[in-house]
C-alpha positions as CSV (number, residue, x, y, z in Angstrom):
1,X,0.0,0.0,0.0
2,X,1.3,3.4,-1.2
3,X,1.3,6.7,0.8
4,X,-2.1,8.1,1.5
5,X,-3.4,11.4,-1.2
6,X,-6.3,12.2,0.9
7,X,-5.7,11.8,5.0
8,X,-7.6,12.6,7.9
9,X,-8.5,16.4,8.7
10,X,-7.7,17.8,5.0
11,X,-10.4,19.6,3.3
12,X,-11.7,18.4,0.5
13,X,-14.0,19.0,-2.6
14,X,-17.2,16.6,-3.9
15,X,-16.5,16.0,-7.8
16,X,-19.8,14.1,-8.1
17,X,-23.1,13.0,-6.8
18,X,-26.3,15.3,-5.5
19,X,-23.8,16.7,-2.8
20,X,-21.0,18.0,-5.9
21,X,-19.2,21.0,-5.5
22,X,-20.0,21.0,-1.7
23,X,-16.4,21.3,0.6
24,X,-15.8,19.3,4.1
25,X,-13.3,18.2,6.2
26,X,-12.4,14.2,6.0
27,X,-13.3,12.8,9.4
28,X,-12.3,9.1,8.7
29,X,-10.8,7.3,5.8
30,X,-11.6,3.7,4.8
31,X,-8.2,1.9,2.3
32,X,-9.8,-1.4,2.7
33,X,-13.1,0.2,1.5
34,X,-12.1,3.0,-0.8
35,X,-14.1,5.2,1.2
36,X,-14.1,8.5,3.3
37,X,-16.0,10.2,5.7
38,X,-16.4,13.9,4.9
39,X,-18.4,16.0,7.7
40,X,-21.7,17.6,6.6
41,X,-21.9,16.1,3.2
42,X,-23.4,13.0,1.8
43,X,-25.2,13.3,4.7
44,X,-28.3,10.1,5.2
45,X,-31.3,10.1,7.6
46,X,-32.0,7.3,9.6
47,X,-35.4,7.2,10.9
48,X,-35.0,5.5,14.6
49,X,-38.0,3.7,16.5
50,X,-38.4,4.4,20.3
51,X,-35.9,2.5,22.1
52,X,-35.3,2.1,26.0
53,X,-32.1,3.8,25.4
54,X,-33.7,7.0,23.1
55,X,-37.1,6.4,24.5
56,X,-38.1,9.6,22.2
57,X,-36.8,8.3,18.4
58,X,-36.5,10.1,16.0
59,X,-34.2,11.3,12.7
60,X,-30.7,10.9,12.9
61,X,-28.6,12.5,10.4
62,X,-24.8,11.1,10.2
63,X,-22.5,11.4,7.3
64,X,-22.5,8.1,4.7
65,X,-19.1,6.9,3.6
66,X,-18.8,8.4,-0.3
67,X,-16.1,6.7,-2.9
68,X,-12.9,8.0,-2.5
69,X,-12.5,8.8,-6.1
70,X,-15.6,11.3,-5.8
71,X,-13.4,13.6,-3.9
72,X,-10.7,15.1,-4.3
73,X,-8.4,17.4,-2.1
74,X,-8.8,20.8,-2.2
75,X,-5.9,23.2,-3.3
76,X,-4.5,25.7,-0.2
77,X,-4.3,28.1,-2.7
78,X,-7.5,29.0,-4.2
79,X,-9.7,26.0,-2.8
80,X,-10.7,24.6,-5.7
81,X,-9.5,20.6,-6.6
82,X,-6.7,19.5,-7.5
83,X,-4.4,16.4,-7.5
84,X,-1.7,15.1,-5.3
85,X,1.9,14.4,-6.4
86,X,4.5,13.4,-4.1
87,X,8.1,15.3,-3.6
88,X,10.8,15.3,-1.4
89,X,11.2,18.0,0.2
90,X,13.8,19.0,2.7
91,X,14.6,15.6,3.4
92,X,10.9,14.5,4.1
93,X,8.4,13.3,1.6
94,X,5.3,16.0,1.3
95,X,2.2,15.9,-0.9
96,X,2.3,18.7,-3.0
97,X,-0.4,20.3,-5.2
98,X,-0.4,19.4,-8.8
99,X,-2.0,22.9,-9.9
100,X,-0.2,24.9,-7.7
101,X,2.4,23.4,-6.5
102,X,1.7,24.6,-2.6
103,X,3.0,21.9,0.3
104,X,0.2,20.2,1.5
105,X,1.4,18.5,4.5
106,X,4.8,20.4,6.3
């Protein structure tokens, strides 16, 4: 398994999908799965039953995992999305912005 493009905490843009063009930040990231979580988009409602533990029910809204390849990392520059290429910088490997060319990580 290669380095990571999109990690944990970066912000990222929807390329596709009812929620496109929409920006979040990645709250979890599934390899196995080729997934990610990115908070307040792709966003499903579950309609709960009264339980003994949430004795009122009711709609819960929570984030749904969305393909990886539907989003794509969004450029410190400007914001809008771009690519990742890898570069050593300094000594250290950095992902660096293919439109830009802005660090990423460093």
């Amino acid at each position: 398994m290669g380095a990571a493009k999109i990690k944990k905490g970066d912000s990222v843009v929807v390329l596709s999908g009812k929620d496109k063009g929409r920006t979040g930040t990645v709250t979890q990231v599934m390899p196995k799965d080729g997934k990610v979580l990115v908070d307040g988009v792709n966003v499903a409602a579950r309609h709960r039953k009264p339980t003994q533990a949430n004795p009122q029910g009711g709609i819960d809204r929570l984030p749904a995992p969305m393909a990886i390849a539907k989003v794509a990392l969004a450029d410190p520059k400007d914001g809008k999305p771009t690519r990742v290429r890898f570069e050593e910088r300094d000594g250290k490997k950095v992902r660096v912005a293919v439109k830009s060319g802005e660090t990423i990580d460093g």
